[in-house]
C-alpha positions in Angstrom: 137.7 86.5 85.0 134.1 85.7 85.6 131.7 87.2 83.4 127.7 87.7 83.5 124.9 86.7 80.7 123.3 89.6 79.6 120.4 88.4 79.5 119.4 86.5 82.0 122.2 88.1 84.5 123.1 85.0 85.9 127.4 84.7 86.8 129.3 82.6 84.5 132.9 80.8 85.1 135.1 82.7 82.4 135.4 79.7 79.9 131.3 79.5 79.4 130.5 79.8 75.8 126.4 79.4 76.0 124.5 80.4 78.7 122.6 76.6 79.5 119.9 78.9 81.3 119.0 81.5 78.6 119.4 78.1 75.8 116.5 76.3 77.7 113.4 75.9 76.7 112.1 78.5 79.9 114.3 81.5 78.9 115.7 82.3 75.6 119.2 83.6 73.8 118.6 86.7 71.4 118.8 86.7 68.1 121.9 88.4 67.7 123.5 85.3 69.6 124.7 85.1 73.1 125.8 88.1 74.6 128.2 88.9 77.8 129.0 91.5 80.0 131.3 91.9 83.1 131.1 94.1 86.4 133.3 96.5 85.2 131.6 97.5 81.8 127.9 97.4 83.9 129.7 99.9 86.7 130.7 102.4 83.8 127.5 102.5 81.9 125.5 103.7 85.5 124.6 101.0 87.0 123.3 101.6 90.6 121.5 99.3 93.6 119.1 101.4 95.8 117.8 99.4 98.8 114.4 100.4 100.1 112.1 100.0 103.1 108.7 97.5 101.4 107.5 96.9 105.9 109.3 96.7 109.4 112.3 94.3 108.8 111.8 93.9 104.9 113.6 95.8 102.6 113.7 95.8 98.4 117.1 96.1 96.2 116.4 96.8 92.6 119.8 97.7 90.2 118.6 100.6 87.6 118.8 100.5 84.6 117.9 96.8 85.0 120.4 93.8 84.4 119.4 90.5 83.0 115.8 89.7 84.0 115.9 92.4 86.4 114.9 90.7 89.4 114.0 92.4 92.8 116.3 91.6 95.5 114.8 90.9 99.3 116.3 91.0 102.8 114.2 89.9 105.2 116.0 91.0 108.8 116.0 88.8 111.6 117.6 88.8 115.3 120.2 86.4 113.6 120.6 88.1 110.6 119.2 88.6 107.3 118.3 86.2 105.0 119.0 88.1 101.2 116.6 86.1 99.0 117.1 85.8 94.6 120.2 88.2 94.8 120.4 90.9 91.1 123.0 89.9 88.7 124.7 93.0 89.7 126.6 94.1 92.7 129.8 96.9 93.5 131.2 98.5 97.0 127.7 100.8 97.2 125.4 98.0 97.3 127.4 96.2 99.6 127.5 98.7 101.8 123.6 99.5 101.8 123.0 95.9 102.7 125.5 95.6 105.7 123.9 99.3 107.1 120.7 97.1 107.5 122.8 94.3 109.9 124.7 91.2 108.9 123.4 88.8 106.1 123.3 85.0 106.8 122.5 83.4 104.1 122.2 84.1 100.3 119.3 82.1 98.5 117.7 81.8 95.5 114.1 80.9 94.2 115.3 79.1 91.5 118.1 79.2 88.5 116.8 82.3 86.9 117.8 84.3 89.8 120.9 82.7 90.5 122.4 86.4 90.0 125.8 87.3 90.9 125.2 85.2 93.8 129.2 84.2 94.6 130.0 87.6 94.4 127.7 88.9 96.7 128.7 86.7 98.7 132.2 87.6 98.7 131.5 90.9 99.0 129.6 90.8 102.6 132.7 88.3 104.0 132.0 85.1 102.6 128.3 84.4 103.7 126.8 80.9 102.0 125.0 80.6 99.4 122.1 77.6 99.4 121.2 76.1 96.0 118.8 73.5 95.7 119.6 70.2 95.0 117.7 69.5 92.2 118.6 72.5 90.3 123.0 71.8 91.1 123.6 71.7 87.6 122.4 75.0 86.5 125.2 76.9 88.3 127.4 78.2 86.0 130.1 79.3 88.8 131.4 77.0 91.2 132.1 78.2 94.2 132.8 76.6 98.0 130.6 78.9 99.6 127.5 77.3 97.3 125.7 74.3 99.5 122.7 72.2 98.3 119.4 71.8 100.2 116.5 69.9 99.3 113.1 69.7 100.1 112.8 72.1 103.3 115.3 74.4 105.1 114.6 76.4 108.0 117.3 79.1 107.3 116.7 81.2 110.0 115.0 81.1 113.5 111.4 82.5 111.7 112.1 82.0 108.0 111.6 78.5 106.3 112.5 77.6 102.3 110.4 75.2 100.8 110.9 73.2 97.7 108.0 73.0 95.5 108.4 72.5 91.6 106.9 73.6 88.8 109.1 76.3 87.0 111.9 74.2 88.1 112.0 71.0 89.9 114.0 72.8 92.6 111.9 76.0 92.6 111.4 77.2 96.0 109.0 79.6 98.0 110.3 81.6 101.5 107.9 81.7 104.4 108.4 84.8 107.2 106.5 83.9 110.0 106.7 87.8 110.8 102.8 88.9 111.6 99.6 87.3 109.7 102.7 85.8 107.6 104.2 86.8 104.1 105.5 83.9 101.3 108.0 85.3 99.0 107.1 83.6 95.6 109.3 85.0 93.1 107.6 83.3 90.1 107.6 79.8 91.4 104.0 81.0 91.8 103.3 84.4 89.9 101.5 87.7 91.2 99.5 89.1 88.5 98.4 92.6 87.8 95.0 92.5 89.7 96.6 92.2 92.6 93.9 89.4 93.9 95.5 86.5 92.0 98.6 84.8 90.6 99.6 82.2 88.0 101.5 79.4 87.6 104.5 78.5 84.5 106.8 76.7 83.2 108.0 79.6 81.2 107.0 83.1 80.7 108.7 84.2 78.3 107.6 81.5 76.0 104.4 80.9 77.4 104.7 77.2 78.3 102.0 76.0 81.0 102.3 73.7 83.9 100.4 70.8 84.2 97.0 70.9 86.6 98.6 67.9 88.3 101.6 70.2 89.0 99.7 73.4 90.2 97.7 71.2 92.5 100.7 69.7 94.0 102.0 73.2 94.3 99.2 74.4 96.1 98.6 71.7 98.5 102.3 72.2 99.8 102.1 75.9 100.4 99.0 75.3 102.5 101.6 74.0 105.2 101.9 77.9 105.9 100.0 80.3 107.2 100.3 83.6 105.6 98.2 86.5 104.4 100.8 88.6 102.6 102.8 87.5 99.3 105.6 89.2 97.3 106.6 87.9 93.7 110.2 88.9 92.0 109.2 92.2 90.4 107.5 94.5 93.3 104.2 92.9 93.0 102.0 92.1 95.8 99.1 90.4 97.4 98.3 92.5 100.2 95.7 90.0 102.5 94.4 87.0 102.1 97.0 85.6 99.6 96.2 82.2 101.0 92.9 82.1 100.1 94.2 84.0 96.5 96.6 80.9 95.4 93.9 78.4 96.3 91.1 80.4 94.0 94.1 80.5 91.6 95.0 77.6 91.5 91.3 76.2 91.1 90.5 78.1 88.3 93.9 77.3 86.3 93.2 73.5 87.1 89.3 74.2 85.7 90.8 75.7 82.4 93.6 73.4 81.6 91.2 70.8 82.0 89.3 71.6 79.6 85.9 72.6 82.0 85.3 75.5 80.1 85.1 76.0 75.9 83.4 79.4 75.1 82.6 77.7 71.6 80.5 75.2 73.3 
């Protein structure tokens, strides 16, 4: 029987001992030691995924109360389907059946390790659909599956809907471009929304507070301006609502500038 890390919420092959994700450096294992859970045990304590409308043909799923990270869930619809994007750790007959009432999903992907989620068995659950992993990050899943393929560097997934390797958080981290409108990039926290709303951040952990280099940010920021877009949407509900283009650039200038070491308020 698979089982799921509780914190992080990432599946796990039944004879995992250590979570590798929560152990790294990026995440972390608390201190009471590593600690499991399994469908069944998240099921009776209430667990329940609620699917909701965010624009036209994009739609959030958030589990409540929370599992793992807590992670929101995206399906962006498509005339060929629906592309489900860093799937929750969580998943049972109801959820299934919200995300098949919105038409069928094509592929299953995620931003990077962190969100790898219940990811097989979502897929199982909606008939089997793949599940794309990035190359460079193969050896963080924790259940191997057929339906898992790698990718690298750029995938158009669907006719519309393009994945694109950047770095940073993880060699392997990704963003999703919807060509849908003005545009809309789906960061996760490959590149971070913050709480103003008007800019975002960039790290190689959060939780522990670990920077990424300028020389990293920059190369970050000079791939994403391969898209246009004026809309971006990070892992937790966050938005950029316009110009989120020109938001990553000022961003991204202004973490360069104080990593640096332009500015010292003692000086």
């Amino acid at each position: 029987m698979w089982k799921i890390c509780a914190t992080c919420g990432v599946e796990h092959d039944a004879a995992a001992e250590t979570c590798r994700i929560c152990a790294d450096e990026r995440q972390w294992v608390p201190a009471a030691g590593q600690l499991w859970s399994e469908l069944r045990e998240l099921a009776e304590s209430g667990r329940r995924a609620r699917v909701e409308e965010v624009e036209p043909d994009l739609f959030g799923l958030t589990v409540t109360p929370k599992v793992g990270i807590g992670q929101r869930s995206h399906l962006i619809r498509t005339p060929a389907g629906i592309l489900m994007w860093d799937v929750p750790g969580y998943v049972d007959q109801d959820a299934a059946d919200q995300v098949r009432a919105l038409g069928e999903v094509a592929a299953i992907v995620a931003s990077h390790p962190h969100h790898y989620g219940a990811q097989v068995e979502w897929s199982r659950m909606l008939g089997g659909v793949p599940v794309y992993a990035a190359a460079a990050d193969m050896e963080w899943i924790a259940r191997p599956d057929p339906v898992i393929r790698s990718w690298q560097d750029r995938l158009d997934i669907l006719p519309g809907i393009t994945i694109r390797q950047v770095g940073g958080h993880f060699p392997g981290s990704a963003v999703a471009h919807w060509a849908n409108g003005a545009g809309a990039l789906f960061t996760a926290d490959t590149v971070q929304s913050n709480p103003d709303r008007n800019s975002v951040t960039f790290m190689r952990s959060y939780p522990n507070r670990i920077p990424l280099s300028a020389a990293v940010v920059d190369r970050i920021t000079r791939t994403l301006t391969e898209f246009e877009f004026d809309r971006l949407y990070d892992n937790f509900g966050n938005t950029i609502d316009s110009n989120a283009r020109t938001a990553i650039q000022h961003s991204a200038d202004r973490y360069i500038a104080w990593v640096r070491g332009d500015y010292d308020h003692l000086t």
